[in-house]
PAPATOR-755960 format. One record per residue (C-alpha): x, y negated, z negated; residue in three letters. Coordinates in pm, whole numbers, m for minus. Layout:
N
X;Y;Z;Ala
...
***
This chain:
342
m6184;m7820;m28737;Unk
m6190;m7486;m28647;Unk
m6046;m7256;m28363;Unk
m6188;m7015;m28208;Unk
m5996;m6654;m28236;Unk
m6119;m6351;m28012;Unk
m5935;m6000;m28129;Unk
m5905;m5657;m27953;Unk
m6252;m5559;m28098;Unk
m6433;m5874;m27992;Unk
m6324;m5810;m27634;Unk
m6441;m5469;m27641;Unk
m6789;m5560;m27711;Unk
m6761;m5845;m27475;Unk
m6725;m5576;m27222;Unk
m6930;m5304;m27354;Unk
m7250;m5522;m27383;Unk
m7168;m5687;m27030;Unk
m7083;m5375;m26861;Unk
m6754;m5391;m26683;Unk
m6935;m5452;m26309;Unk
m7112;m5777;m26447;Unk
m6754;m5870;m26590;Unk
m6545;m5815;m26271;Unk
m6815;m6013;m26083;Unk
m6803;m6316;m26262;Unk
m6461;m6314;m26226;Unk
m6436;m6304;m25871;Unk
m6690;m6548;m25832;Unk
m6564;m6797;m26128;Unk
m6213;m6755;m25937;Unk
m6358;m6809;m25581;Unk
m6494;m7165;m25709;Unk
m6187;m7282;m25867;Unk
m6017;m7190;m25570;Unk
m6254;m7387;m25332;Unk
m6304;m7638;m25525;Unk
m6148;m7976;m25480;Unk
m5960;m8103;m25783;Unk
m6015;m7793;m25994;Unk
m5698;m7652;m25894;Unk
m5549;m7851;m26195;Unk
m5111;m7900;m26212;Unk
m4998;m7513;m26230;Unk
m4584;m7493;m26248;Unk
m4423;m7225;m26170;Unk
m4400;m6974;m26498;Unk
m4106;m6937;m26683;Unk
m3924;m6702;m26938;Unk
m3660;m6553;m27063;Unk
m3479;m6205;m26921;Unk
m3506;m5942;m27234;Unk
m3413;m5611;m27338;Unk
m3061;m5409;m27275;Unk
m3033;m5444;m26981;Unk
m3199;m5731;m26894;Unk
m3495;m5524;m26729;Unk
m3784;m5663;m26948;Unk
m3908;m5997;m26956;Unk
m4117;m6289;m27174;Unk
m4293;m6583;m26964;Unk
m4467;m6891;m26998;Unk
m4709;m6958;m26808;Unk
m4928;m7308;m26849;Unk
m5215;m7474;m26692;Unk
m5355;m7825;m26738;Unk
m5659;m7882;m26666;Unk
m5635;m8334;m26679;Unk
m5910;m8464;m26948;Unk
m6009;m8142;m27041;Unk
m5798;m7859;m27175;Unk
m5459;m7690;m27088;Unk
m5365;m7339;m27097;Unk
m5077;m7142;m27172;Unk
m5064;m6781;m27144;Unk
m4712;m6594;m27311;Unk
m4669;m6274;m27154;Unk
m4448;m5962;m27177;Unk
m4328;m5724;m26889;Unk
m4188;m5405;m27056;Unk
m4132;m5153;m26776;Unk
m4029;m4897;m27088;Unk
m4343;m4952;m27275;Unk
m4555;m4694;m27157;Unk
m4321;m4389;m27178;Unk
m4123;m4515;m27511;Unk
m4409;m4719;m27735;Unk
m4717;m4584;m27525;Unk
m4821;m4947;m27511;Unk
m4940;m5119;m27184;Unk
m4617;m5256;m26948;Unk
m4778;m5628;m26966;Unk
m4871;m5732;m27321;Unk
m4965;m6095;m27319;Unk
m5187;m6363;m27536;Unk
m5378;m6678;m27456;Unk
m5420;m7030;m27607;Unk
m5651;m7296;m27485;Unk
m5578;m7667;m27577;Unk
m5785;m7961;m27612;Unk
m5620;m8241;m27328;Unk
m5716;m8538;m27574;Unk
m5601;m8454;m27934;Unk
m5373;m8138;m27870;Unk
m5586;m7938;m28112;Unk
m5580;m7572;m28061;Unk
m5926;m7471;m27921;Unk
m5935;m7080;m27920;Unk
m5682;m6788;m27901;Unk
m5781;m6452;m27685;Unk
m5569;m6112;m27573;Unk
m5426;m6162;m27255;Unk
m5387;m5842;m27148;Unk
m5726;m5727;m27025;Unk
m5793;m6103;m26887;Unk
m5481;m6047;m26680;Unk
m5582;m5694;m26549;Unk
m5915;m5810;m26428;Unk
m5744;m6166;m26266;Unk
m5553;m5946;m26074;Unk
m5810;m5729;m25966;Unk
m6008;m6030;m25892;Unk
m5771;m6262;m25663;Unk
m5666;m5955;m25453;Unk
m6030;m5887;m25408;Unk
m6064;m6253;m25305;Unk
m5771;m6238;m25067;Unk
m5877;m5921;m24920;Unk
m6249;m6069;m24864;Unk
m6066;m6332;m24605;Unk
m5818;m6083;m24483;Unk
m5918;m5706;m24410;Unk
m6180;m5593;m24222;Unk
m6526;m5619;m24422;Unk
m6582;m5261;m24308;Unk
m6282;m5161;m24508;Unk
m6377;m4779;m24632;Unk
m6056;m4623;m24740;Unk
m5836;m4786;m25014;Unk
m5443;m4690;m25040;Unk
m5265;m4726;m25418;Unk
m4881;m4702;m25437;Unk
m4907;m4731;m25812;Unk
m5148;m4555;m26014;Unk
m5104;m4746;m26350;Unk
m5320;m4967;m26544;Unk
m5347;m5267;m26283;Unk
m5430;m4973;m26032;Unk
m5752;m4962;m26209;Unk
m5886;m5269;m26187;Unk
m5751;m5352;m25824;Unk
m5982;m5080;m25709;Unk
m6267;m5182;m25950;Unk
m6201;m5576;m25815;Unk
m6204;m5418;m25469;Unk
m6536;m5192;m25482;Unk
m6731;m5454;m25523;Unk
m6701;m5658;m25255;Unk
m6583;m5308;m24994;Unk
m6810;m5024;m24925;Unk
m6511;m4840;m25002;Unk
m6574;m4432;m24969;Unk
m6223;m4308;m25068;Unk
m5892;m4397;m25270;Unk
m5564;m4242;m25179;Unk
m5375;m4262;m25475;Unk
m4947;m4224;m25480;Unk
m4712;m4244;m25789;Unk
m4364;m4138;m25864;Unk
m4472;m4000;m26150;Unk
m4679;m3704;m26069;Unk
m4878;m3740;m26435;Unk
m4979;m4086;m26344;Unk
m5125;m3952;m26015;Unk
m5330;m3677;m26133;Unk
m5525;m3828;m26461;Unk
m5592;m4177;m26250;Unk
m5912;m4008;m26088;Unk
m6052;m3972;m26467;Unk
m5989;m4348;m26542;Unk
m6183;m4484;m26213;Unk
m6469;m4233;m26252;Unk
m6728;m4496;m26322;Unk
m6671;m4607;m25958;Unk
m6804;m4280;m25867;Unk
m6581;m4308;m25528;Unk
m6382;m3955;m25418;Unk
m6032;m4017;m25523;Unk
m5766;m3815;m25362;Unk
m5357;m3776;m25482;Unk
m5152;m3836;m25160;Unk
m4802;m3880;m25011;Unk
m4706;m4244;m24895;Unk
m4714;m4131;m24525;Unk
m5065;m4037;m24591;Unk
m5194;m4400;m24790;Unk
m5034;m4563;m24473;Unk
m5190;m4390;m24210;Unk
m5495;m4341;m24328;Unk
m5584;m4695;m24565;Unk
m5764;m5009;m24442;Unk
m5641;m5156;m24786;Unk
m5311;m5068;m24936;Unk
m5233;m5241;m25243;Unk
m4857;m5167;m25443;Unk
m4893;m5196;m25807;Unk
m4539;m5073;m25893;Unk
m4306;m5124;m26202;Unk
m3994;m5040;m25919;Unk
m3680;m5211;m26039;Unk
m3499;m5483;m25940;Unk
m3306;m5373;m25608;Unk
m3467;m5054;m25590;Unk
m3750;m5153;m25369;Unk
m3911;m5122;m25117;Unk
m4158;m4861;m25219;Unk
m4350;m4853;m24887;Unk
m4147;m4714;m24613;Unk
m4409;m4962;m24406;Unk
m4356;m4671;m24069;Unk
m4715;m4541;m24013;Unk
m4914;m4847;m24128;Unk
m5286;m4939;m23943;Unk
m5244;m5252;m23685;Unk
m5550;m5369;m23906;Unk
m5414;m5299;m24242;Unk
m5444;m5575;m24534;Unk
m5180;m5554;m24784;Unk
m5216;m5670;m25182;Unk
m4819;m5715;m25289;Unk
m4909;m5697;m25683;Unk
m4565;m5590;m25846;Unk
m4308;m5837;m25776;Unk
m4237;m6039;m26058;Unk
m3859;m6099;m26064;Unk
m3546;m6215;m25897;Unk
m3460;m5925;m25630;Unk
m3778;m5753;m25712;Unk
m4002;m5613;m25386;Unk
m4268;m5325;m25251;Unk
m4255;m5396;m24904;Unk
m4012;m5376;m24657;Unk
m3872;m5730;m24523;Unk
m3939;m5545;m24134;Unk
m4330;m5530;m24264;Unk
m4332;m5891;m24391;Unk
m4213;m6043;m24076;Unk
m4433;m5860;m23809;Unk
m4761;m5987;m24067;Unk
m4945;m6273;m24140;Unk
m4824;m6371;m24520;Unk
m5009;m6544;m24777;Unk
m4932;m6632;m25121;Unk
m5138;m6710;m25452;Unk
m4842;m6962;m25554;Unk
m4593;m7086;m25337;Unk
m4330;m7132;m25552;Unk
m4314;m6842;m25818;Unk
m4369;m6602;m25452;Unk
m4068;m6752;m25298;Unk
m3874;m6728;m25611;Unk
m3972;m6398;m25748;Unk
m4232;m6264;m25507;Unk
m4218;m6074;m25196;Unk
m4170;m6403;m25017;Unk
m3807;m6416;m25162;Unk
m3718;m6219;m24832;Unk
m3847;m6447;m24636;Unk
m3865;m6853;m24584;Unk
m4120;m7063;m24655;Unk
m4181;m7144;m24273;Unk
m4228;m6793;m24269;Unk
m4549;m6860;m24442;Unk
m4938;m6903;m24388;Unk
m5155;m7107;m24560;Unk
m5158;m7017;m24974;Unk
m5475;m6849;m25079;Unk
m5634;m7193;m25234;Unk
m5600;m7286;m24834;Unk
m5760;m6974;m24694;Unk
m6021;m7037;m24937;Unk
m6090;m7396;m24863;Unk
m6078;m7251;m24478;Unk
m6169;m6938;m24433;Unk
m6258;m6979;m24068;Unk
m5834;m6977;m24067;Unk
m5848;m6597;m24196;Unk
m6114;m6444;m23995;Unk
m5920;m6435;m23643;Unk
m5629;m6253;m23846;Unk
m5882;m5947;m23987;Unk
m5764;m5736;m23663;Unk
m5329;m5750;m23753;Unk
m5161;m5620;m24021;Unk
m5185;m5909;m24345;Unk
m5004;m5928;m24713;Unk
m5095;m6130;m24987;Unk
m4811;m6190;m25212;Unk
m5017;m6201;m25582;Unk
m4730;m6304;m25836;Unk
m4993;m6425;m26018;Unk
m5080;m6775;m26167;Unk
m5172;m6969;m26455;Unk
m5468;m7119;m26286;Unk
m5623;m6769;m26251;Unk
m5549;m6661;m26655;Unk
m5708;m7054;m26752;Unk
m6040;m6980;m26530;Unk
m5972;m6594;m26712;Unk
m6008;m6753;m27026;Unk
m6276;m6985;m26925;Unk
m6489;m6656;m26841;Unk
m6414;m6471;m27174;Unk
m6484;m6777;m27390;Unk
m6823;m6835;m27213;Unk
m6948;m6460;m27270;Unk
m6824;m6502;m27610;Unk
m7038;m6775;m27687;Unk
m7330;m6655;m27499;Unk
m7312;m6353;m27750;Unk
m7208;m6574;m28022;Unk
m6880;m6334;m28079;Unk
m6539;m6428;m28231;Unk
m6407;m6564;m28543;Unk
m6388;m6953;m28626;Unk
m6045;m7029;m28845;Unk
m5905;m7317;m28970;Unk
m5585;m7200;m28838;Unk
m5386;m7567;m28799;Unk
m5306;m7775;m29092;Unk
m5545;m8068;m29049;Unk
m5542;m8278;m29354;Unk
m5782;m8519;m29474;Unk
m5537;m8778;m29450;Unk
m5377;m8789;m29118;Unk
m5077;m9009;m29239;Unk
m5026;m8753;m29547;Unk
m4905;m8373;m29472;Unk
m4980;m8299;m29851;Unk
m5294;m8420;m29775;Unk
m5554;m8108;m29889;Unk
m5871;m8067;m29947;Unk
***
């Protein structure tokens, strides 16, 4: 039996001969169904890993779904806040596996990096959908890094957004973002913080700020309407937005547990809470009287999103008829034999 591997350059094409719009639609709208969906929400735990490098700064997580009778998930993932500037190598570095729920067979193996950019992108888009104003025109980026990129993508297509204000402590980072977003063909301006929150309808923080060395919005000059997407907390003591900000809003979270833990939640308590976005989405008629006060998702991201990720990359795949097949497991003829060969 064979598994199905997808490499770097089979994900490329995937997206080349798609085109990157038809790609970031499908994910939306693949991740708005298993969100709405009753029963396909699967068991999700909270992820898990282990704290890495020097000084304990970097980090390696687990992160399963199962899918009951069907297949389960696990997505390993690396947060390397040095990467970029030491290895020039993405700051989240990941992989996928998909397992068969009956025989434990190893179905397929993917990147996970570019499956978790465009997740991203997508559930903030779908939280924003039930939480800003659908006139939403100007879109605010405290972060101008790789999940900056897709965030906006995720969010043009479902905004008629007209401008993004862009803000990064490094200055670099700021100025060449405008060439990686050009195939938005939306006017793309470097600004200061106080300008993002005056001026945004959409502010999204897509930071790799340290542990305790958050908040990176000063939250003072922020829109009553304003709808905020909380992307960079991932850890223990971790935040973008001020606790002050947090309490005056109307707080929802992709996964209860992992925001409370790790999220920008951890400032607050879970009574403290709305409805999670699998809520909103089964209700939406909850979110729309909220559009006109100030809103955060908290997106730590979850494993449901990177298994319905998967899902989306191993149906293109197969539509195109790309990857390799690989007897990568030892199967042997004899099942009560491991020197069973063939």
């Amino acid at each position: 039996m064979e598994t199905l591997i997808l490499t770097r350059q089979h994900v490329a094409k995937l997206v080349q001969e798609n085109g990157r719009d038809h790609f970031m639609d499908r994910m939306i709208a693949r991740l708005e169904e298993a969100f709405t969906t009753p029963g396909r929400e699967g068991i999700t735990p909270a992820r898990e890993g282990f704290l890495r490098g020097p000084d304990d700064t970097a980090i390696l997580e687990w992160m399963p779904h199962h899918q009951p009778g069907s297949s389960i998930t696990i997505k390993t993932v690396g947060y390397t806040p040095t990467n970029p500037e030491k290895f020039q190598l993405p700051t989240i570095i990941g992989s996928l596996t998909r397992y068969d729920d009956v025989t434990g067979r190893l179905l397929a193996v993917g990147d996970g990096i570019l499956p978790t950019a465009i997740r991203t992108g997508a559930a903030a888009a779908i939280a924003s959908k039930l939480l800003a104003r659908p006139d939403s025109k100007v879109l605010g980026l405290v972060g101008a890094g790789a999940q900056a990129v897709t965030q906006a993508h995720a969010l043009s297509r479902v905004f008629p957004i007209e401008q993004i204000l862009v803000y990064d402590i490094d200055a670099a980072h700021a100025a060449s973002y405008a060439s990686r977003v050009d195939f938005l063909d939306i006017e793309v301006r470097v600004a200061t913080l106080a300008e993002i929150e005056a001026q945004s309808d959409i502010i999204c923080t897509v930071t790799s700020v340290g542990v305790g060395e958050g908040p990176v919005l000063p939250g003072e000059n922020l829109r009553p309407h304003v709808h905020i997407n909380a992307i960079g907390a991932d850890l223990i003591g971790k935040f973008e937005v001020p606790k002050a900000v947090l309490t005056s809003s109307f707080v929802t979270a992709d996964h209860m547990g992992q925001a409370l833990r790790e999220g920008e939640c951890q400032q607050l308590e879970e009574s403290d809470l709305g409805p999670d976005l699998l809520a909103l989405c089964a209700n939406p008629e909850l979110a729309e009287p909220l559009r006109e006060r100030t809103t955060v998702f908290d997106s730590t991201g979850f494993a449901l999103e990177d298994h319905v990720a998967f899902d989306v990359f191993l149906e293109l795949a197969e539509e195109a008829g790309i990857g390799d097949r690989v007897e990568l497991e030892h199967l042997p003829e004899d099942a009560l034999n491991p020197y069973s060969f063939e």
